[in-house]
DRENTORKOL-3810 file (N, C-alpha, C; in nm, 4 decimals):
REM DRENTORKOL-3810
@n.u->8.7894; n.v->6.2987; n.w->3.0503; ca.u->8.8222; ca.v->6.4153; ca.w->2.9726; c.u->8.7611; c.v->6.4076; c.w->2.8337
@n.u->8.7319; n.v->6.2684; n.w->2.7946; ca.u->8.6592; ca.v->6.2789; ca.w->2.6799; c.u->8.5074; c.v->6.2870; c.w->2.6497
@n.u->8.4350; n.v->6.3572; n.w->2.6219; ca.u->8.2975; ca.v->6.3882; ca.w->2.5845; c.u->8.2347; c.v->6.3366; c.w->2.4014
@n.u->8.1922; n.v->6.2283; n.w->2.3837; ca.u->8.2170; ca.v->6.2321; ca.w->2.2249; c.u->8.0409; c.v->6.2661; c.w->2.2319
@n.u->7.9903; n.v->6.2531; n.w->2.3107; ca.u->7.8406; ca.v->6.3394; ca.w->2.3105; c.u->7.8236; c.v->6.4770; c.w->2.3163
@n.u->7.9406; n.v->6.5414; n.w->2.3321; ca.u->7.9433; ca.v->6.6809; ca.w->2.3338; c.u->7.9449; c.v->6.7425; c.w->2.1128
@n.u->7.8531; n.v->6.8264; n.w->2.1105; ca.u->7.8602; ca.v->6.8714; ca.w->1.9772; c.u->7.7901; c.v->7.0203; c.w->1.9759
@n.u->7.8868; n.v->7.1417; n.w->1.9383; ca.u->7.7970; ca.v->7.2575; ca.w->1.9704; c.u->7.8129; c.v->7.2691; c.w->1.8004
@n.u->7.8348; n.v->7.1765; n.w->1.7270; ca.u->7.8333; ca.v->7.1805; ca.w->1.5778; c.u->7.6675; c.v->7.2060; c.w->1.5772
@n.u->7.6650; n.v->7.3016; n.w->1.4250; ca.u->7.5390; ca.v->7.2689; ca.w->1.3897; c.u->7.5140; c.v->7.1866; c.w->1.2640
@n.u->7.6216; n.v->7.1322; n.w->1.2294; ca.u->7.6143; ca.v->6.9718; ca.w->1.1370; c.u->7.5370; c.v->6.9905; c.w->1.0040
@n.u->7.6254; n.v->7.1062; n.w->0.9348; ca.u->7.6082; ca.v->7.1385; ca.w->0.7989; c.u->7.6186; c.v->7.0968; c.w->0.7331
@n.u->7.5963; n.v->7.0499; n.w->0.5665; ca.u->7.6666; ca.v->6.9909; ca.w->0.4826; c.u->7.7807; c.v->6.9654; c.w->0.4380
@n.u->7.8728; n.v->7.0798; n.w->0.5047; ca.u->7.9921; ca.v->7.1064; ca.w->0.4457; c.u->8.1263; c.v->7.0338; c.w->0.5983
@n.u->8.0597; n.v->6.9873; n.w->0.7150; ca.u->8.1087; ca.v->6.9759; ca.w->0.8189; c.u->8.1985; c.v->6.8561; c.w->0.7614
@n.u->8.3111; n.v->6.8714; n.w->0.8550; ca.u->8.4703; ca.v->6.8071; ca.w->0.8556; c.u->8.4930; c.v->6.7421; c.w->0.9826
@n.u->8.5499; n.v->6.6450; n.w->0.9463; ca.u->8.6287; ca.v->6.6231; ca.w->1.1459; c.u->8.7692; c.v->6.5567; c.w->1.1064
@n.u->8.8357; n.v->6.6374; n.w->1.1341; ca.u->8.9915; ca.v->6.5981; ca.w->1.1355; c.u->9.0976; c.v->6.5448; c.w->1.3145
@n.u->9.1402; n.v->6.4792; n.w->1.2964; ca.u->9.2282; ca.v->6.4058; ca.w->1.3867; c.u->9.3354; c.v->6.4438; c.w->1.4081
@n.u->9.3541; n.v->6.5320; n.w->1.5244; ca.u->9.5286; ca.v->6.5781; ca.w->1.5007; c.u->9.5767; c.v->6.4961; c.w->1.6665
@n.u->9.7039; n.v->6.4654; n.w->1.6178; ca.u->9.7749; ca.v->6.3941; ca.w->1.7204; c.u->9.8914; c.v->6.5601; c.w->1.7825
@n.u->9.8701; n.v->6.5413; n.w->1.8907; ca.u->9.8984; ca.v->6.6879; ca.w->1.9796; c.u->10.0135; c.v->6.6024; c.w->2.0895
@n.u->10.1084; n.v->6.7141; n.w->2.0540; ca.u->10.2515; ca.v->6.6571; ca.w->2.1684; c.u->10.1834; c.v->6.6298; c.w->2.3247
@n.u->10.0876; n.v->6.7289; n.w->2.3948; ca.u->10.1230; ca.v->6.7218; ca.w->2.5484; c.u->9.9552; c.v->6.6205; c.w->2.5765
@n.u->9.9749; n.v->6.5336; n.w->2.6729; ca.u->9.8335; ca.v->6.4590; ca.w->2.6786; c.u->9.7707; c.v->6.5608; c.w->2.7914
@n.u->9.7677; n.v->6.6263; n.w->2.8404; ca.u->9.7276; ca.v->6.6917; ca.w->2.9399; c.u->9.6457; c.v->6.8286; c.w->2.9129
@n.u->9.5782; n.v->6.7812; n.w->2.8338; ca.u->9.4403; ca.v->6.9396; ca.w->2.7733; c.u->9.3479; c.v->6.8842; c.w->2.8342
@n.u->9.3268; n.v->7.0631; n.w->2.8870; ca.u->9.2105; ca.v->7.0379; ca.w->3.0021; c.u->9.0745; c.v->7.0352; c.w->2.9216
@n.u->8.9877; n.v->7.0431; n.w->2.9526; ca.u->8.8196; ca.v->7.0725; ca.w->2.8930; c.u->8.8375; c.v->7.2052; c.w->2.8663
@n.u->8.8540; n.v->7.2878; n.w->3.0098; ca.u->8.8562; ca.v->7.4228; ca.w->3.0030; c.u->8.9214; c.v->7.5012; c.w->2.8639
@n.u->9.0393; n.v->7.4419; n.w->2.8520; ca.u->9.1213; ca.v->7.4582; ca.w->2.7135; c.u->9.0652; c.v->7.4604; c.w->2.5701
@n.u->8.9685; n.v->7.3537; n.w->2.5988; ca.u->8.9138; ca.v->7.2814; ca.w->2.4593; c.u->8.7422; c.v->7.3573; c.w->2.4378
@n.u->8.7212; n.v->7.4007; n.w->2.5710; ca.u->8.5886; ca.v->7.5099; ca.w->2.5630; c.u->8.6453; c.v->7.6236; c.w->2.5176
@n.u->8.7785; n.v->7.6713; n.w->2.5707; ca.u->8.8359; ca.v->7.8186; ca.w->2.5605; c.u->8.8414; c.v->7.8279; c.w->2.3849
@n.u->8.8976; n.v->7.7462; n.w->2.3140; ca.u->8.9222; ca.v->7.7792; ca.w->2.2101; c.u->8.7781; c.v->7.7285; c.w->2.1304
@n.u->8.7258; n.v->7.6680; n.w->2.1657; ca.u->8.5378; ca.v->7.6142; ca.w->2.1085; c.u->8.5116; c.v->7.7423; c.w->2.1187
@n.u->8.5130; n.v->7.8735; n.w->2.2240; ca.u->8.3761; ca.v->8.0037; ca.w->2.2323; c.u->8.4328; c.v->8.1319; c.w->2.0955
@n.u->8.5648; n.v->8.0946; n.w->2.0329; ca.u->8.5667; ca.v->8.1625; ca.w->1.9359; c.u->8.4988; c.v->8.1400; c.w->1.8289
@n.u->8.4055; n.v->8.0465; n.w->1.7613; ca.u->8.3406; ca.v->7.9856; ca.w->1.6785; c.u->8.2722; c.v->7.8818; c.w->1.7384
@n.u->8.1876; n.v->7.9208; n.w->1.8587; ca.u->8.0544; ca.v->7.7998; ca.w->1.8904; c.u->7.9489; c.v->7.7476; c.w->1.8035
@n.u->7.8869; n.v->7.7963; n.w->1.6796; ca.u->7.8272; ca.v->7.7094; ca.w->1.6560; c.u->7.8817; c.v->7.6734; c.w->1.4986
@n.u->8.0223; n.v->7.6849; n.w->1.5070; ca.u->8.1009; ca.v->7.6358; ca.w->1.3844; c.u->8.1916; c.v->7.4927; c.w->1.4036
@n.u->8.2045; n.v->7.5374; n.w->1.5363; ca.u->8.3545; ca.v->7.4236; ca.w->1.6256; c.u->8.2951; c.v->7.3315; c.w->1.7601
@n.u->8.3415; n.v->7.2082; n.w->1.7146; ca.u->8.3653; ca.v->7.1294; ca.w->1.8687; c.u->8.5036; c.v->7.0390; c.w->1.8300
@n.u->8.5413; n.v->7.0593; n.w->1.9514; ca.u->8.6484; ca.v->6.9912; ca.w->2.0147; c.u->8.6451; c.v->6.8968; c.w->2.0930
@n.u->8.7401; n.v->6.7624; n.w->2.1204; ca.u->8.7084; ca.v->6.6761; ca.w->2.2333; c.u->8.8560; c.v->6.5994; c.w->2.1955
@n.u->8.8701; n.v->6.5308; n.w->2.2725; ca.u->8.9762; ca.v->6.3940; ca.w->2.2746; c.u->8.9814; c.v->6.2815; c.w->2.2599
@n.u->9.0665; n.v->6.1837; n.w->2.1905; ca.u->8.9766; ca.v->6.1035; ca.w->2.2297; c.u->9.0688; c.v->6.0021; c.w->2.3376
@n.u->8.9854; n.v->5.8903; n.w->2.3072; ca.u->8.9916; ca.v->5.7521; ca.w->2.4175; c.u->9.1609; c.v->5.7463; c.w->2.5290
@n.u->9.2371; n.v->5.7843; n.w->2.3996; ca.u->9.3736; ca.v->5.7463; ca.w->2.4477; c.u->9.4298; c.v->5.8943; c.w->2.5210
@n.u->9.3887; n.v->5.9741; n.w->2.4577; ca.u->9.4449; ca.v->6.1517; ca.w->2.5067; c.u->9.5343; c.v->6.1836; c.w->2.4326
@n.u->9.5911; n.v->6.1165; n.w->2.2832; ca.u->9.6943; ca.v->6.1954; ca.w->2.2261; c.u->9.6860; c.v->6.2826; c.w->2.0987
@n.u->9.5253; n.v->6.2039; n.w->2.0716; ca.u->9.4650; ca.v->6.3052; ca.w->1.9578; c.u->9.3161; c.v->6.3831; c.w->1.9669
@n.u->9.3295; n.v->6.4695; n.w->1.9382; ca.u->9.2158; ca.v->6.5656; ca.w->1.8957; c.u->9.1547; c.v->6.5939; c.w->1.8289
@n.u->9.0050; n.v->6.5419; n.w->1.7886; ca.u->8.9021; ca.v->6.5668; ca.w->1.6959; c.u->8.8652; c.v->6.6870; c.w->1.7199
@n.u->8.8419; n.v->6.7568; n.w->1.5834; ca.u->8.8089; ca.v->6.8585; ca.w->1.5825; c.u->8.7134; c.v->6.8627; c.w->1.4806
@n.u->8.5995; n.v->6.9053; n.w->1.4643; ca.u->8.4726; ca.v->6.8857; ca.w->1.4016; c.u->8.4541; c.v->7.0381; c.w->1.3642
@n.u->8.4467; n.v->7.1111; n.w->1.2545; ca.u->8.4098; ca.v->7.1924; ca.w->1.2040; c.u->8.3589; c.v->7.2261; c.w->1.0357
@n.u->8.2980; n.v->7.3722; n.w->1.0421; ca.u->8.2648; ca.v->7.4007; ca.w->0.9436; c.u->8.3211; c.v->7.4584; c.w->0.7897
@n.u->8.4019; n.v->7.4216; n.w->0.7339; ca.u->8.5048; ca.v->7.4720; ca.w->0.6638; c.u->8.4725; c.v->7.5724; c.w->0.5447
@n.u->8.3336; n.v->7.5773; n.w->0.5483; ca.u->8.2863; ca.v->7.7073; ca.w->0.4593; c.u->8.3296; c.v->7.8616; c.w->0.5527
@n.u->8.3005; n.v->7.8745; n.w->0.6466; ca.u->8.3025; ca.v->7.9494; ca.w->0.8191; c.u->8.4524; c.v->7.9273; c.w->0.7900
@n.u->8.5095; n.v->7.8190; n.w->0.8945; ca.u->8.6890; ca.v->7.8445; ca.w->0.9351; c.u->8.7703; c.v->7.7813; c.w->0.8617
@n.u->8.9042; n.v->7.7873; n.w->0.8775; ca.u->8.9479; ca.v->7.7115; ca.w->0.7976; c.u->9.0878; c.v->7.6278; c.w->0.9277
@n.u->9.1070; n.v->7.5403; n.w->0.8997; ca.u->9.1805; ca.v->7.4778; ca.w->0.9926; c.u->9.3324; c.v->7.5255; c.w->1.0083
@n.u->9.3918; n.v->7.6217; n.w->0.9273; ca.u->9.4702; ca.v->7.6703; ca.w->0.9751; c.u->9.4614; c.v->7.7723; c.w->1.0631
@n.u->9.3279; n.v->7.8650; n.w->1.0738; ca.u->9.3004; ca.v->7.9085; ca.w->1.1851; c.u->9.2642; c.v->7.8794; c.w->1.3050
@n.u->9.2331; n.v->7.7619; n.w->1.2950; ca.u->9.1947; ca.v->7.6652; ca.w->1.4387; c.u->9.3068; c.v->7.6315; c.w->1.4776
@n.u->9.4052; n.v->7.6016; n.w->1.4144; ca.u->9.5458; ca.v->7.5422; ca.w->1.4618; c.u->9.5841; c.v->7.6508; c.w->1.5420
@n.u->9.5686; n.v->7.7888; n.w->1.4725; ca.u->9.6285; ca.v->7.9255; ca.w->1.5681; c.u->9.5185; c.v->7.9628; c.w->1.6955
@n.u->9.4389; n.v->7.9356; n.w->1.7039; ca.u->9.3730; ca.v->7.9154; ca.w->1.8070; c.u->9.3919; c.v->7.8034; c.w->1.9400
@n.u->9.4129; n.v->7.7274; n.w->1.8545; ca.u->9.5307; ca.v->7.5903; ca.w->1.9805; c.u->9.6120; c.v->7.6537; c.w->2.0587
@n.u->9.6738; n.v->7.6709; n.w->1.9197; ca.u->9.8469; ca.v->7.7441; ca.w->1.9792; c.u->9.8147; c.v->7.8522; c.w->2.0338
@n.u->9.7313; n.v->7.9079; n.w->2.0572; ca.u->9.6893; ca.v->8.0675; ca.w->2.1506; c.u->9.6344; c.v->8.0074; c.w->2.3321
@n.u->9.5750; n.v->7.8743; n.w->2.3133; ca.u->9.5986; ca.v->7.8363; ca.w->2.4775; c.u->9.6533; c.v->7.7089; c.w->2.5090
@n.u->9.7414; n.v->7.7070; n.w->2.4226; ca.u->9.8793; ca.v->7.6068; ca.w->2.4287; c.u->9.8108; c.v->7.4650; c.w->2.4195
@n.u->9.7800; n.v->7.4374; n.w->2.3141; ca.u->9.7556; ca.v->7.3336; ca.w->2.2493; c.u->9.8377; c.v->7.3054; c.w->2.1640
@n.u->9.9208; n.v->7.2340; n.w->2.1097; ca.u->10.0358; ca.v->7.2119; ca.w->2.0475; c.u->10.0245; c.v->7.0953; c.w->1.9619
@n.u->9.9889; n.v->7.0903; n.w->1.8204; ca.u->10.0153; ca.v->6.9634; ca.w->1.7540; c.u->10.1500; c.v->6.9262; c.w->1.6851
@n.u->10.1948; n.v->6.8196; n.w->1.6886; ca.u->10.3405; ca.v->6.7324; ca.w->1.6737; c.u->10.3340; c.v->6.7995; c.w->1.5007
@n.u->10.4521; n.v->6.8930; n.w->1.5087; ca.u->10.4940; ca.v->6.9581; ca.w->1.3876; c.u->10.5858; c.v->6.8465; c.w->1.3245
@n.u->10.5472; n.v->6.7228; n.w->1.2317; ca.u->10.5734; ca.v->6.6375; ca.w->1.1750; c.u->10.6039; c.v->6.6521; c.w->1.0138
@n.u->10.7135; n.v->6.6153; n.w->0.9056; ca.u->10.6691; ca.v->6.6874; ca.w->0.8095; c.u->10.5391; c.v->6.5891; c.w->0.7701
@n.u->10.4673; n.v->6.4966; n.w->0.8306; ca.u->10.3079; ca.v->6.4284; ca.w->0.7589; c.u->10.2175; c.v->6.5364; c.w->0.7608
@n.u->10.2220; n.v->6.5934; n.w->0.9443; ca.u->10.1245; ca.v->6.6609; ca.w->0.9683; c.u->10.1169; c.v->6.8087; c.w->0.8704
@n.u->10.2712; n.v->6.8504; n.w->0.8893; ca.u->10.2577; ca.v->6.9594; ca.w->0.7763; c.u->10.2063; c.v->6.9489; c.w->0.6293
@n.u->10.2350; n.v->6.8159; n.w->0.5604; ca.u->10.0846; ca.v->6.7656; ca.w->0.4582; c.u->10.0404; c.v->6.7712; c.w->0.4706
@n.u->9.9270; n.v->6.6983; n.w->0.5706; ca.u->9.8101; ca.v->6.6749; ca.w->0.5965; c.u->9.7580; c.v->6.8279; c.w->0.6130
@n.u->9.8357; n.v->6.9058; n.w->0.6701; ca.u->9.7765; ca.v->7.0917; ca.w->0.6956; c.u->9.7546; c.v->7.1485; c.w->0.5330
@n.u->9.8620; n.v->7.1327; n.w->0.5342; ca.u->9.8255; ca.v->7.1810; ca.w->0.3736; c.u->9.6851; c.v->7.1734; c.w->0.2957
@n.u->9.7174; n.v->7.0283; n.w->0.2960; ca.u->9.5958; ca.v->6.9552; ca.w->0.2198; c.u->9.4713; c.v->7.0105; c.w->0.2568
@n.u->9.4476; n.v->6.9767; n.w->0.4064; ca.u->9.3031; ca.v->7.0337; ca.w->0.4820; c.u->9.2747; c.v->7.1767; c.w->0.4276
@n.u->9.3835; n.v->7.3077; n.w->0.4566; ca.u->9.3568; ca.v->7.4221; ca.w->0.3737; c.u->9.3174; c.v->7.4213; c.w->0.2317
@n.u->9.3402; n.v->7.3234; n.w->0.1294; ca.u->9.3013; ca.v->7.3353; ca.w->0.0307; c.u->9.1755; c.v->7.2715; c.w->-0.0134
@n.u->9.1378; n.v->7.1775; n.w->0.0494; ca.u->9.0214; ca.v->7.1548; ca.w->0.0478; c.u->8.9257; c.v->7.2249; c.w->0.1453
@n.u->8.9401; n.v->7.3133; n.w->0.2294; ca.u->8.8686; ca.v->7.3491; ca.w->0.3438; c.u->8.8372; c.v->7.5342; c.w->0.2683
@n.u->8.9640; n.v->7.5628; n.w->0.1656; ca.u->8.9031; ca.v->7.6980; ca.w->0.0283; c.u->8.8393; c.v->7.6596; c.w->-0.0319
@n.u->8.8616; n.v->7.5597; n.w->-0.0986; ca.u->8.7936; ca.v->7.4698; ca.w->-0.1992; c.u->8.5814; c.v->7.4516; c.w->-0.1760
@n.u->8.6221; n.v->7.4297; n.w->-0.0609; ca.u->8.4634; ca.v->7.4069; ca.w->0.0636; c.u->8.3591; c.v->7.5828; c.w->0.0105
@n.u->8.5270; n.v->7.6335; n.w->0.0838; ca.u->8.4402; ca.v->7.7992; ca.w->0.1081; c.u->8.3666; c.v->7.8447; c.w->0.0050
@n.u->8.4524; n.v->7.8132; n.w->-0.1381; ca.u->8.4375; ca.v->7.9014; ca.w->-0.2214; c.u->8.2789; c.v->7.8331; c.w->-0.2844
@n.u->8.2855; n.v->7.6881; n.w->-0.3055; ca.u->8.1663; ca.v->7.6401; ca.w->-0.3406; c.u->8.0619; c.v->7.6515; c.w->-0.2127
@n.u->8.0978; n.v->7.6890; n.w->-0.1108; ca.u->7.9222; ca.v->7.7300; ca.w->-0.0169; c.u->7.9230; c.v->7.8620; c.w->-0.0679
@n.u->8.0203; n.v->7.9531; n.w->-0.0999; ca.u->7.9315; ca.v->8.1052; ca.w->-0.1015; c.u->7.9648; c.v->8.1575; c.w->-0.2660
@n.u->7.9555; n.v->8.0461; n.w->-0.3885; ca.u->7.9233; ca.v->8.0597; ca.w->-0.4866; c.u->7.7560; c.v->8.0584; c.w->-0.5075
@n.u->7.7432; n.v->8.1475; n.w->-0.6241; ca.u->7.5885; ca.v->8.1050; ca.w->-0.6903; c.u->7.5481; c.v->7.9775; c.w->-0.7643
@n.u->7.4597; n.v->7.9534; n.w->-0.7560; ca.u->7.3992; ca.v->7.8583; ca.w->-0.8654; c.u->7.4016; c.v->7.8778; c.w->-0.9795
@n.u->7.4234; n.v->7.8107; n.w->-1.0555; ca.u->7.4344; ca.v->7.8023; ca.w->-1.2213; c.u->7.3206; c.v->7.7271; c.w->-1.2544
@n.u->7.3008; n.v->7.7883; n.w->-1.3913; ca.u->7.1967; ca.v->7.7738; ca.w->-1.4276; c.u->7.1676; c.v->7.5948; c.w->-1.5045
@n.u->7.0692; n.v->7.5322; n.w->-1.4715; ca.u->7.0746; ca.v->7.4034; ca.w->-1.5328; c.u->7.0897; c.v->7.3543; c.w->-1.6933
@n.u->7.1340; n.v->7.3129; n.w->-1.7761; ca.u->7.0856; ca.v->7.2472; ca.w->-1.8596; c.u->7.1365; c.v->7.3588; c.w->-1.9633
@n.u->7.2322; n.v->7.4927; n.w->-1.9232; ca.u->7.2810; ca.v->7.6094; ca.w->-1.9846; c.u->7.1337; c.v->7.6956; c.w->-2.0544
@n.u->7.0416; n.v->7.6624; n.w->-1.9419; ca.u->6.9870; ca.v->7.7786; ca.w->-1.9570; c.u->6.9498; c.v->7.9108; c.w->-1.8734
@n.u->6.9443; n.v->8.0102; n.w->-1.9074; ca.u->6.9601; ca.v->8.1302; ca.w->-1.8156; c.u->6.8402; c.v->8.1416; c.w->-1.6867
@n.u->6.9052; n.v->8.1383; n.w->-1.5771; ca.u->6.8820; ca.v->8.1306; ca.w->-1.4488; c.u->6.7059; c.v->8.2176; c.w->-1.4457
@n.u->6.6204; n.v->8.2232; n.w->-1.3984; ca.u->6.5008; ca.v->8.2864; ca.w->-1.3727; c.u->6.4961; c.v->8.4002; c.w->-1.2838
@n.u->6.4529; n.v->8.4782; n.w->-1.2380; ca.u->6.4263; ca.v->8.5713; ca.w->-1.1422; c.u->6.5527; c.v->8.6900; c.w->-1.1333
END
């Protein structure tokens, strides 16, 4: 069930891979493709070695991991609502705005002088 050669990432600068430990060991591929074709070349998914956690490799300028979480939970993927994990969610959202806002900011100008063109 595990593929760690599988990557439909396109392995941006800004790419993440977070580890979530998920209550049920029994996610199919099919599951983990189903929720990969909403954002294919933003998201891959896989399992790993043991089956109780889930790497999830994405682009956090593009998604943000609280929307991937609702995408789980849309074909019953379920991660262990822990209050850590609810930190750790947090956190990921704030660095994963944090991401967005610096990929689709402008450049500033170097050395405070005014930008060209």
């Amino acid at each position: 069930m595990s593929h760690p050669d599988h990557q439909s990432n396109s392995g941006t600068e800004f790419t993440v891979c977070r580890k979530v430990r998920i209550v049920t060991s029994d996610v199919s591929e099919a599951q983990l493709r189903l929720v990969e074709k909403r954002s294919p070349d933003h998201l891959s998914l896989g399992m790993d070695n043991q089956g109780d956690k889930l790497r999830v490799i994405y682009d956090p300028s593009v998604l943000s991991f609280s929307q991937i979480l609702a995408w789980l939970g849309e074909a019953g993927i379920a991660p262990t609502h822990t209050w850590w994990f609810r930190l750790k969610s947090s956190f990921y959202d704030f660095t994963d705005s944090n991401c967005a806002a610096q990929a689709h900011a402008k450049p500033k100008g170097c050395c405070n002088k005014i930008p060209k063109g």
